[in-house]
BAFI-3210 file (N, C-alpha, C; in Angstrom, 3 decimals, decimal comma, padded with zeros to 6 digits):
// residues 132
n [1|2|3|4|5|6|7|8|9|10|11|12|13|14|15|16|17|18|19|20|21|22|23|24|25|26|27|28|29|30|31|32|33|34|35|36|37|38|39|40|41|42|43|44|45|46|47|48|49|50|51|52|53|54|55|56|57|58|59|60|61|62|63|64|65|66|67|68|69|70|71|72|73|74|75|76|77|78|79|80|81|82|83|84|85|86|87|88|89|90|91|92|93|94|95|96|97|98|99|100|101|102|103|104|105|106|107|108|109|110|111|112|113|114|115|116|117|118|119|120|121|122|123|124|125|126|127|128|129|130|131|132]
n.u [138,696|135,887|133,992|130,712|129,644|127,312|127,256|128,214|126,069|124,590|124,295|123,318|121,835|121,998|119,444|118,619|117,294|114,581|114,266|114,027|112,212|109,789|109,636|108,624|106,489|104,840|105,189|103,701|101,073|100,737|100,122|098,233|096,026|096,251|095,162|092,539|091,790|092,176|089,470|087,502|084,933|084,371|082,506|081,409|079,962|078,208|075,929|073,473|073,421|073,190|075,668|077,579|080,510|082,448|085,033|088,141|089,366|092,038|092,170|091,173|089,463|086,562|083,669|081,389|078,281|075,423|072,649|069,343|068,052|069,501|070,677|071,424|072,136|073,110|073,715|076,299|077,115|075,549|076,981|079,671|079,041|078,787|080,803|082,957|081,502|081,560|084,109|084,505|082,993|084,691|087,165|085,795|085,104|087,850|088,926|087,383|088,357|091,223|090,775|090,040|092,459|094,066|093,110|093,239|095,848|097,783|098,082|100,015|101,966|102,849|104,976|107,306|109,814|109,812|106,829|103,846|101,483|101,741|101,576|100,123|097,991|096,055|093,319|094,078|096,304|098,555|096,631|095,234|097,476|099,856|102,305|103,618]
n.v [103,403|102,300|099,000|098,293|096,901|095,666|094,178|091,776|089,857|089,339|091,126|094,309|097,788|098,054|100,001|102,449|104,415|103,779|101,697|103,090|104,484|102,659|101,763|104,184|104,521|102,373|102,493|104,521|103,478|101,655|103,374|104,867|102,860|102,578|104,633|104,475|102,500|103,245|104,862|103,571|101,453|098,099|095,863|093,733|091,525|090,070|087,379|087,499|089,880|091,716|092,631|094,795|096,187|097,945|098,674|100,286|100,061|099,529|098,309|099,856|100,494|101,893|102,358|100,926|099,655|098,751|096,928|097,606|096,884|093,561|093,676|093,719|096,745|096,847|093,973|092,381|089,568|089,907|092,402|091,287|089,563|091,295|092,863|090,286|089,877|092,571|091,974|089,786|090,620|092,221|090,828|089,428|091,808|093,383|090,457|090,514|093,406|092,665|090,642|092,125|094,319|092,361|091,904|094,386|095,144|092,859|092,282|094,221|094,402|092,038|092,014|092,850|092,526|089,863|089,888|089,340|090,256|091,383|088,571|087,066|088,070|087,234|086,828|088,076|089,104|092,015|094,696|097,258|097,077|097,299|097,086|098,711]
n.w [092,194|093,550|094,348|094,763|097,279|097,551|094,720|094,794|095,824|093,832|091,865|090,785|092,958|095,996|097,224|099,298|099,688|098,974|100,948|103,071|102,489|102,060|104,615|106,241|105,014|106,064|108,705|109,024|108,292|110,401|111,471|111,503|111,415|114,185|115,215|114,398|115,891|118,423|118,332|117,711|119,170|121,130|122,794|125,684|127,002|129,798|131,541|129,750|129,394|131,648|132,259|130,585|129,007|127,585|125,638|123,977|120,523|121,805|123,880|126,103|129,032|128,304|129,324|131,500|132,056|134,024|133,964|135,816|138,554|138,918|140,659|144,239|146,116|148,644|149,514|150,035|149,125|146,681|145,457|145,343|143,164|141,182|140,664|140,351|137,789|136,277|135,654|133,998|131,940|130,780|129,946|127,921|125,814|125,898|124,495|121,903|121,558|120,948|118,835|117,036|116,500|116,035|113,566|111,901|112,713|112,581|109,127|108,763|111,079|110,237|108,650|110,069|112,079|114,550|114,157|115,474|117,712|120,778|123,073|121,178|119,861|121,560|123,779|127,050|127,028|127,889|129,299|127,283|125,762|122,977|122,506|120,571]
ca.u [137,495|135,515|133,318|129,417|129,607|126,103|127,146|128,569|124,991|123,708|124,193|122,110|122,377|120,897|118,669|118,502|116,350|113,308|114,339|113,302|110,767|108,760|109,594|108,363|104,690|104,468|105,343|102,069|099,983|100,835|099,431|096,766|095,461|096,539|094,532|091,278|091,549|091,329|088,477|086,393|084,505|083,924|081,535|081,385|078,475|078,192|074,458|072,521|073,731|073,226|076,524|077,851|081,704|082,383|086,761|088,152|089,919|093,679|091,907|091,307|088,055|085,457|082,436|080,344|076,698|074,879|071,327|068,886|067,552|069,893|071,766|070,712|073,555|073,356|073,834|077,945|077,295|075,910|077,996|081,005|079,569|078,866|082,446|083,118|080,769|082,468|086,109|084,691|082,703|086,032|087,174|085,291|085,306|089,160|089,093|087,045|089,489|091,998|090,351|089,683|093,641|094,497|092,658|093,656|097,520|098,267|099,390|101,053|102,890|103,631|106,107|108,088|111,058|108,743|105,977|102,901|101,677|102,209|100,289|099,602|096,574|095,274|093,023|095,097|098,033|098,386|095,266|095,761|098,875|099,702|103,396|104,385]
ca.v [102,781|101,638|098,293|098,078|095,431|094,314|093,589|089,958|089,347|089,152|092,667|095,311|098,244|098,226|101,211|102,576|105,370|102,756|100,838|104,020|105,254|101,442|101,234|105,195|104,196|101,203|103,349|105,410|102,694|101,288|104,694|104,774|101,632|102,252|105,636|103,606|101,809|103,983|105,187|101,926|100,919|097,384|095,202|092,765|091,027|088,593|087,209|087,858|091,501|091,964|093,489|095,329|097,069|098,625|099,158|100,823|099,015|099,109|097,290|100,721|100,726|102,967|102,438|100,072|099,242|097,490|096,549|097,825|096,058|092,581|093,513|094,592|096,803|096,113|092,581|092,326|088,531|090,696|093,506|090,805|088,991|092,114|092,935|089,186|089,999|093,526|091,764|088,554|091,417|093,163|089,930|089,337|093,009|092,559|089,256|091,248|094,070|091,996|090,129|093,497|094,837|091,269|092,090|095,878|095,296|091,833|092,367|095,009|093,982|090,477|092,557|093,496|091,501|089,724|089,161|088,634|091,096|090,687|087,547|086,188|089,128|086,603|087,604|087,763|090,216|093,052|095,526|098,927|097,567|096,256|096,682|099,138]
ca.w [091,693|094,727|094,064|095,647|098,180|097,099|093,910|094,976|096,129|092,486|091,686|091,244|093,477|096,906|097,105|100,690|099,962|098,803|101,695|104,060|102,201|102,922|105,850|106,676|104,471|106,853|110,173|108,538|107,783|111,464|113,163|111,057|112,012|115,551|115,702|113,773|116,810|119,577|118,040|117,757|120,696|121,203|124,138|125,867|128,228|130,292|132,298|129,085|129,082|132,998|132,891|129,554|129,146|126,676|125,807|122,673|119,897|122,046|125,076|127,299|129,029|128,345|130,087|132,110|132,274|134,196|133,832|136,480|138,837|138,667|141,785|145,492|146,141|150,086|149,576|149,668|148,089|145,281|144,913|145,032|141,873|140,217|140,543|139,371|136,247|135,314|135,056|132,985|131,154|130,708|129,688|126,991|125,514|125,679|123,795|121,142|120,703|121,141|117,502|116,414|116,695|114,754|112,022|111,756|112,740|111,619|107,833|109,019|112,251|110,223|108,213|111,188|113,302|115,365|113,480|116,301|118,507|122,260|123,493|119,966|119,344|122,099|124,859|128,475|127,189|129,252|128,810|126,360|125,308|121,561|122,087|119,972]
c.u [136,917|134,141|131,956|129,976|128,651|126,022|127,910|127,428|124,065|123,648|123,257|122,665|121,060|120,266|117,652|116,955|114,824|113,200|113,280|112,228|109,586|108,648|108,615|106,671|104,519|104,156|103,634|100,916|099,763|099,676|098,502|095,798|095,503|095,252|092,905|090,973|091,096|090,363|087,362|086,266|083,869|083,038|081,787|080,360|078,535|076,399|073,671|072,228|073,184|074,097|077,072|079,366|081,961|084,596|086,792|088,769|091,355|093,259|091,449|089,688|087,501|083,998|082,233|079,107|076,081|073,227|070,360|067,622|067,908|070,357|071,180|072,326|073,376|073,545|075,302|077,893|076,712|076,496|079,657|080,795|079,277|080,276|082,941|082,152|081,275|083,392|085,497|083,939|083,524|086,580|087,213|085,287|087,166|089,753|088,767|088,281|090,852|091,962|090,745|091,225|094,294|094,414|093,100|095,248|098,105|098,820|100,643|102,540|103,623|104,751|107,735|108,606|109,856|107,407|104,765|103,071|101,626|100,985|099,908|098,355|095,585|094,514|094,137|096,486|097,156|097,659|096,275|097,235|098,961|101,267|104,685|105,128]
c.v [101,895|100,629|098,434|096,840|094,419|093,525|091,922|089,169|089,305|090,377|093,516|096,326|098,016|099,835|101,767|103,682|105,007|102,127|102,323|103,920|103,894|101,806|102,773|105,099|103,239|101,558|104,464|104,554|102,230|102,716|104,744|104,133|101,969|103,740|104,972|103,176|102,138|104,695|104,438|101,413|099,541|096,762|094,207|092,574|089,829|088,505|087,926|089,133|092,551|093,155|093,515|096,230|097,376|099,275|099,710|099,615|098,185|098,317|098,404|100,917|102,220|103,381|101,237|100,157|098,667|097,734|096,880|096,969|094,408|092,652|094,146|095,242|097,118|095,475|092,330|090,967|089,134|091,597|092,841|089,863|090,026|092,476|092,142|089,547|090,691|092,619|090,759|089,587|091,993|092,049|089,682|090,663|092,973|091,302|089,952|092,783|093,421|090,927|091,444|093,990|093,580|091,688|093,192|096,006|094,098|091,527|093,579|094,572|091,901|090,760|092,958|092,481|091,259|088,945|089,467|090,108|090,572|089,226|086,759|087,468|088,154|087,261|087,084|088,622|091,371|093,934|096,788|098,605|096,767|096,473|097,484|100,405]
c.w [092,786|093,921|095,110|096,427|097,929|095,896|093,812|095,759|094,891|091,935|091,396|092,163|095,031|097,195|098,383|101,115|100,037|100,154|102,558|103,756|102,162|103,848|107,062|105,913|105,761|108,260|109,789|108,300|109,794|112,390|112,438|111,714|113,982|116,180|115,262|115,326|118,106|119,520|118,115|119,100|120,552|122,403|124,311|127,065|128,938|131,337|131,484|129,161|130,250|133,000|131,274|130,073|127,722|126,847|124,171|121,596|120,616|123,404|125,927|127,782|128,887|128,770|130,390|132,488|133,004|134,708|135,448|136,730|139,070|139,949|143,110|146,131|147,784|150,238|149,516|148,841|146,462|144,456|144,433|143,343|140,739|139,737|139,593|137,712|135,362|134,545|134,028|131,590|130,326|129,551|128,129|125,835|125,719|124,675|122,454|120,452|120,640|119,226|116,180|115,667|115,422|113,464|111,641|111,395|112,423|110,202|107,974|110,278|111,439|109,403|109,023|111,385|113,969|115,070|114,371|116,986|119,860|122,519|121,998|119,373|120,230|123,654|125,981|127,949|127,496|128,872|128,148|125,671|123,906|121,203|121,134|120,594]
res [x|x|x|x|x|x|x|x|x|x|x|x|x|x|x|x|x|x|x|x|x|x|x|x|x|x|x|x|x|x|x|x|x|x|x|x|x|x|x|x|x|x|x|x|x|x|x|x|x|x|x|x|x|x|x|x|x|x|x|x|x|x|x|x|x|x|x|x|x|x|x|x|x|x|x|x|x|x|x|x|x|x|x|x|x|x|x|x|x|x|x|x|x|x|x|x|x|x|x|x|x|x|x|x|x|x|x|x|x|x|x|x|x|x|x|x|x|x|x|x|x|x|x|x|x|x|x|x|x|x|x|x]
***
């Protein structure tokens, strides 16, 4: 006559198969969300939309813009702050999916060991990545 082990935790039975079968909805809800995402294109601008980027929801760029006519591209002092403009462009578009990914993977990822996605869901963690 073999005793449950869980039943000296208030008994009841523990019920492994429920346990999976969460944890295998959740692993589905996760890619859901995670495919939503690389689908969704967010922006970002900087110099009153001089310079426009454009990344998906997981941080990966997808285009750049920039406004014709703002820049003399012989000028190396302008081609160097166009440069400077992309990345703070980037930046910003980053910060945005970076919000974006919060809102999407946050009740989900707060279920998990861990809790937080890399960086806090804050801008400055490492581009395209959310860790999983």
């Amino acid at each position: 006559m073999s005793q449950n082990p869980f039943d000296a935790l208030g008994g009841g039975g523990f019920d492994m198969n429920a346990l999976l079968q969460q944890a295998q909805q959740m692993q589905e809800q996760l890619q859901s969300a995670q495919e939503r995402l690389q689908e969704t294109v967010v922006d970002g601008t900087v110099a009153g939309g001089a310079v426009t980027v454009k990344v998906n929801g997981v941080g990966e760029l997808v285009g750049v813009e920039v406004k014709a006519g703002g820049f003399d591209g012989s000028d190396p002092d302008d081609l160097s702050d166009l440069g400077d403009m992309i990345v703070a462009a980037y930046r910003d578009a980053k910060a945005n999916a970076d919000a974006l990914a919060g809102e999407a993977l946050g009740p989900l990822a707060g279920g998990l060991p861990g809790g937080d996605l890399p960086g806090g869901g804050q801008p400055g963690g490492a581009p395209g990545q959310l860790g999983f």
